[in-house]
Residue, then its C-alpha position, 0 to 999 in steps of 0.5 A: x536367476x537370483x541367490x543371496x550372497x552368503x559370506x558378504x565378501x563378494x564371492x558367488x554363491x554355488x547354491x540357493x538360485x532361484x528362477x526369477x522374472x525381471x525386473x524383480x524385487x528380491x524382497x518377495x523371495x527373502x523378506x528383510x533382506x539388504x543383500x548383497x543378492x547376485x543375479x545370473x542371466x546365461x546366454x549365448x552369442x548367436x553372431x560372434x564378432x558382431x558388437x554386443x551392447x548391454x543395458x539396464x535400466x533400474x539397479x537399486x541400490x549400488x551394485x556391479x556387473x561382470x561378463x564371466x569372469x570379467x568385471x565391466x562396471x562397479x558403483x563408486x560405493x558398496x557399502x554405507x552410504x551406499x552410491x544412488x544408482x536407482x533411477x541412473x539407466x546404464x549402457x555398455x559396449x560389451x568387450x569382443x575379447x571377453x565373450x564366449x558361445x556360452x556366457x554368464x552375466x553376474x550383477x551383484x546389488x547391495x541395497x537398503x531396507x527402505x528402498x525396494x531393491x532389485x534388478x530392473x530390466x536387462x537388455x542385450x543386442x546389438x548397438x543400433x537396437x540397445x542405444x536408441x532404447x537406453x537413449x529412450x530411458x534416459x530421456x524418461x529417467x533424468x532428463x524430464x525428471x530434470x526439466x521438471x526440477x528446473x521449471x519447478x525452481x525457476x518457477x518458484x525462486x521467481x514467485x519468491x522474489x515477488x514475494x519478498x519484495x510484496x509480502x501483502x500478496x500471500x499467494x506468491x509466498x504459497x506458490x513458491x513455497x509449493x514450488x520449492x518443496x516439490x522440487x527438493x522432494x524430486x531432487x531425490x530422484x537425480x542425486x547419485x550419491x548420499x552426500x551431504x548426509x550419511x547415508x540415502x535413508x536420510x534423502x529419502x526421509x527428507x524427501x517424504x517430508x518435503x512432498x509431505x508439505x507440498x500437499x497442505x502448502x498447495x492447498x493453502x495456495x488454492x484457497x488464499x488464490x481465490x479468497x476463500x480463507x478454511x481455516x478449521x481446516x487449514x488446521x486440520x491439514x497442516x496438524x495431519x500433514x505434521x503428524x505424518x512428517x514426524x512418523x516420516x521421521x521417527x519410523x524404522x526405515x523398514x516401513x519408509x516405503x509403505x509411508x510413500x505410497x501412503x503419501x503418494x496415494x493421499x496426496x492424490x486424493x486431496x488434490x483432487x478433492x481441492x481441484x474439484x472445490x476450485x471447479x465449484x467455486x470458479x463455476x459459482x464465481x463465473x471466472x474463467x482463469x479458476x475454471x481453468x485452474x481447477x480443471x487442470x488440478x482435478x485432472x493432473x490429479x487423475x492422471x497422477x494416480x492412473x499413472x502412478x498405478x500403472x494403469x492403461x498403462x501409463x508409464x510413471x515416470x510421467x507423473x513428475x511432469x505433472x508438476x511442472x505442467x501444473x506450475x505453468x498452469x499457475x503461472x499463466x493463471x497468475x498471469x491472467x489473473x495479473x493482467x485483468x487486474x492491470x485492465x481494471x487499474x487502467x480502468x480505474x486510472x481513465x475513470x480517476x483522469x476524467x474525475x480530475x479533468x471534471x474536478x480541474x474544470x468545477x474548480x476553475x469554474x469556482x475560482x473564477x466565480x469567487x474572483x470575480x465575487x472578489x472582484x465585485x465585493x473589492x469594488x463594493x467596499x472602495x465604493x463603500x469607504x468611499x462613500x464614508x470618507x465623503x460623508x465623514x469628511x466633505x460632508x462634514x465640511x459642507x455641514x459645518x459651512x451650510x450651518x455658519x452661513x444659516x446662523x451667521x450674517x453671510x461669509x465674507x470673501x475670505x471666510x467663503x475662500x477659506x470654506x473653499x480650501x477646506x473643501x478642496x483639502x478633504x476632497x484630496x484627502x478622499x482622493x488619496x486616500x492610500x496617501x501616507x498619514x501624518x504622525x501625531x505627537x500627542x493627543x492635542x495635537x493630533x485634535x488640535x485642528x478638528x478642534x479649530x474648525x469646530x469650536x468656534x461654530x459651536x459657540x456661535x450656535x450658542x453650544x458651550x464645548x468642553x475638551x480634556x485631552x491628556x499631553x502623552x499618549x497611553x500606548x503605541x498606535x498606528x496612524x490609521x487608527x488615530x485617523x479613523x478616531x478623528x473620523x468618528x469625532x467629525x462625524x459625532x460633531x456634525x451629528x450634534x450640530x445637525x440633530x442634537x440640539x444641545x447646549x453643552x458638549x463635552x470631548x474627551x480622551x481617556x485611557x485603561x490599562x494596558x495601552x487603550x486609547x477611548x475618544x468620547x463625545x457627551x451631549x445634553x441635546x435630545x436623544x434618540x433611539x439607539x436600537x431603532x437607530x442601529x436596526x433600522x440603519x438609518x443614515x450612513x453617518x452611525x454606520x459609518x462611525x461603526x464599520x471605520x472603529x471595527x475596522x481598526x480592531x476596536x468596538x463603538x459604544x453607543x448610549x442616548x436618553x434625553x439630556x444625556x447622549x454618549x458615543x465613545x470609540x475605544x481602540x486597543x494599542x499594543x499592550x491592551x488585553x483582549x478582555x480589558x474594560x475601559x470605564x466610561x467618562x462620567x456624566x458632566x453636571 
C-alpha cells in the first residue's frame, strides 16, 4: 500500500492508503507530488529462525527502510540535493531479532518532479534465492552500464588522441566527439549523488543535453567517414539539435521527462534513418567495411527502440550495450578501413620502388651515354685543336719555308738548319700544348719574334710591311689570349702570302676603352668573298682564326674587297664593358 506523508516530518500516515502493484509510480495517484510518499508491504514469516534476505531493486529518488519499528537503511541525504539511489539495486540480511509472525516493512522515498519517483520491485526469502537475483540486478544496473561508460571512454580518449596529433582526419574528431557525449550522458545513471551541482536536476539536464548532441555528432561521423559531406542538412540538424538542448535547459523540470522520451524516441529514429543511408550508400559503393557499418547502425537502432519500449520483452537495460557494441563496430570498421589503406600505400610504395629501379636504370643508362658522348666530343676537340695548332703553327712554318725557297736561290746549311729548328720548336709547341705560356711585357714584345720571322720574307716577295704596335699594354690579359692573338696573325700572315697577292701589308694593335686589345691585319692584295668563305667553310685556317678568338671571349671581324682586306681580332680585358665598340684602323693610302 502507498500514502503520502502528510506532515513532511517523517511521521507514518494513519490514513489515505491506497492499494498498489509494484513496481509503481506514485505520480499516477498524486500527479505533481514529490513526496515523501510511505509504502507498506505486511507479511508474515512462515519459517522463524530461518535467515530472511530482503532487496530491492529501484527506490527513486532517496528513501529509507524499516522493519517494524526497526530502521535498517537510510540514504546519505533526504533532502536537496537529494542521494541518487535510482538505478543502485539494494540487498539486506533482515535481523532475526526483529522480526515478528506478523511484520510491516515501511519504505519511506522523497523524490523529484522530473524523475518518475517510485518504488521498484520488492523481493523477500531466503538468502540463496534473493542473493543470486540481487547479484543478477547489479550485473544488469551498474556493471554493464559501467563496461559501456569504460569502453565508451577508452574509446573515445584513444580516437581524440588521433585526432589531436592528425586534425586532417576529421573522422576521428567526430568519433570521439561521439564517443565522449554518450559516455557523459550515461554516467547519469552511475552517480549516487548530485555533486559537484546543487541538485540531480542539473545531472539530469546536462545529461539530456549530451546525448542530445550524440545524435547529430554521430551522424557527422557517418557522412565525413564515408565522404559524403550534407551540409543543408548538417544545419538542419545540429540547429534542431540546439533548439532542443536550450528547451532541455530552460523548461521546468516537470516537463524534463517527457524531453527524454521525446529524445530517446528520436534519437532512434535518426539513427536508423543514417544507418539505412550508410547501407545504400555502401551497397552503391561495393564496400564491405560500409555494408557492415550501416547494417549494424540500423539494427542497433531497432533494437534500441524494441528495447527501450519493453517489447518481446527485452529488458532496457540492454540498450546501454548498444553503444558500446557499436563503438567496437566503429573501431574495427576504422580498423579495416586503416588496413586496406596501409595495402594501398605499400602498393603505392612497390609500384613507386619499381618506378625508381626503372628511373635509376634510364638514368644511368643516360649518363653513360652523355659520358661517352663527352668522352667522343673531349676527343673531338683535342683532335680539333690540334688539328689547329698544326696548321696555324707548323704549317705556318712550312709555309713560310716552302715560300722563301720558291722565290730564293736555295737555303744554304744554315738557313736549311734553322727551318729545321723552327719546325722542331712549333712541333713542341703543339706537343705540349698544356705547357706554361711566357708572360709578355709589352705589345712588341710579345710580336717582336713573329715579326722577325715574317718581315723578311715579306720584303723578299717584294711585300712592303708596316707594323704599329704601342709600348704598354691597355689592359690586363691573360697569356692564353695574348697567344691565341699571335695565332690568329700567323695564320692572317701566311694567308696573305699564299692568296693574298699584295704589295702592302699593314699590322697593327690598337686599343677601346675599357681595356680591349684588337690586332688587325690590312692588305691591298685580291680580295675574296667573305660570305661564301664562312659558308662554305673552306680551308681550316679562317675557322681556325675564328674558333681560337671566340674561344677566348672575343669576336673576329672579317671585311675583303679588292685592294682593301681586313681582319681584326678584338679581345675584351678585364675592364672592357660587354657592349664596347672598338673602332677599326683606317685604311692606309
Amino acid at each position: 500500500m502507498v500514502a503520502p506523508e502528510q506532515d513532511y516530518e517523517g511521521r507514518r500516515p494513519v490514513e489515505g492508503w491506497q492499494p498498489v502493484s509494484l513496481p509503481d509510480l506514485w505520480q499516477r495517484h498524486w500527479p505533481g507530488f514529490v513526496g515523501p510518499v510511505w509504502y507498506r508491504l505486511d507479511w508474515q514469516a512462515e519459517c522463524p529462525g530461518e535467515p530472511l534476505a530482503l532487496n530491492v531493486d529501484r527506490m527513486v529518488m532517496a528513501g529509507e527502510v524499516w522493519l517494524n519499528d526497526d530502521l535498517i537503511w537510510r540514504d546519505a541525504s533526504l533532502v536537496e540535493p537529494l542521494s541518487r539511489s535510482w538505478n543502485l539495486p539494494r540487498y539486506w540480511l533482515l535481523p532475526s531479532s526483529g522480526l515478528q509472525p506478523v511484520n510491516t516493512l515501511w519504505v519511506r522515498l522523497v523524490g523529484s518532479e522530473h524523475a518518475a519517483p517510485g518504488l521498484g520491485t520488492v523481493r523477500l526469502g531466503p538468502v540463496a534465492q534473493i542473493l543470486p537475483e540481487y547479484r543478477q540486478q547489479l550485473l544488469l544496473q551498474r556493471e554493464i552500464v559501467a563496461i559501456s561508460l569504460l569502453v565508451s571512454l577508452g574509446l573515445g580518449g584513444l580516437f581524440l588522441t588521433f585526432w589531436l596529433f592528425r586534425r586532417q582526419e576529421r573522422t576521428f574528431g567526430w568519433f570521439a566527439l561521439t564517443a565522449l557525449l554518450w559516455s557523459f550522458g550515461l554516467s547519469n545513471l552511475l552517480v549516487t549523488s548530485s555533486w559537484p551541482f546543487p541538485n540531480g536536476e542539473v545531472w539530469d539536464r546536462l545529461s539530456l543535453v549530451a546525448l542530445v548532441l550524440y545524435c547529430p555528432a554521430f551522424c557527422m561521423f557517418l557522412w565525413t567517414f564515408i565522404s559524403r559531406p550534407l551540409p543543408r542538412l548538417e544545419k538542419g540538424l545540429w540547429a534542431g539539435a540546439i533548439l532542443f538542448c536550450v528547451v532541455v535547459v530552460l523548461a521546468p523540470k516537470m516537463y524534463l521527462g517527457g524531453l527524454q522520451l521525446m529524445n530517446a524516441f528520436g534519437f532512434r529514429a535518426v539513427m536508423f534513418a543514417a544507418g539505412l543511408q550508410l547501407l545504400w550508400h555502401a551497397c552503391r559503393k561495393q564496400e564491405t567495411y560500409l555494408i557492415v557499418l550501416g547494417a549494424c547502425t540500423a539494427l542497433l537502432s531497432v533494437y534500441e527502440f524494441l528495447a527501450f519500449t519493453g517489447a518481446f520483452g527485452l529488458e532496457w537495460v540492454y540498450v546501454v550495450l548498444a553503444s558500446p557494441v557499436m563503438s567496437v563496430v566503429m573501431f574495427l570498421v576504422l580498423a579495416m578501413r586503416f588496413s586496406s589503406s596501409l595495402r594501398r600505400i605499400e602498393r603505392f610504395n612497390d609500384e613507386l620502388q619499381a618506378t625508381v629501379d626503372s628511373t635509376r636504370t634510364e638514368l644511368t643508362d643516360t649518363l653513360q651515354r652523355e659520358y661517352l658522348l663527352e668522352t667522343d666530343n673531349i676527343r673531338l676537340n683535342e683532335r680539333l685543336r690540334l688539328t689547329h695548332d698544326l696548321h696555324d703553327s707548323l704549317g705556318s712554318s712550312l709555309m713560310r719555308s716552302i715560300t722563301r725557297m720558291e722565290h730564293g736561290d736555295g737555303l744554304n746549311d744554315d738557313q736549311f738548319l734553322s727551318v729545321l729548328k723552327t719546325l722542331r720548336s712549333d712541333l713542341r709547341d703543339v706537343i705540349d700544348g698544356s705547357a706554361a705560356v711566357p708572360v709578355w711585357q709589352s705589345p712588341q714584345e710579345w710580336l717582336a719574334p713573329l715579326r722577325r720571322q715574317f718581315i723578311d720574307l715579306l720584303a723578299d716577295l717584294g711585300i712592303e710591311s708596316h707594323w704599329s704596335l704601342p709600348d704598354d699594354w691597355p689592359g690586363t690579359f691573360t697569356p692564353q689570349q695574348l697567344l691565341a692573338l699571335m695565332r690568329f696573325l700567323e695564320e692572317a700572315l701566311t694567308n696573305v702570302l699564299k692568296h693574298a697577292r699584295a704589295t702592302r701589308l699593314d699590322v697593327g694593335v690598337s686599343t677601346g676603352g675599357g681595356g680591349s686589345l684588337s690586332l688587325w691585319v690590312r692588305d691591298n692584295g685580291c680580295g675574296f668573298d667573305v660570305n661564301s668563305v664562312l659558308t662554305m667553310g673552306a680551308g681550316v685556317g679562317m675557322s681556325s682564326m675564328r674558333m681560337r678568338i671566340e674561344r677566348m671571349g672575343g669576336h673576329l671581324l672579317i671585311e675583303s674587297r679588292p685592294a682593301d682586306t681586313l681582319l681584326m681580332a678584338t679581345i675584351r680585358g678585364a675592364a672592357l664593358a660587354p657592349d664596347e665598340v672598338v673602332p677599326k684602323p683606317a685604311q692606309a693610302n
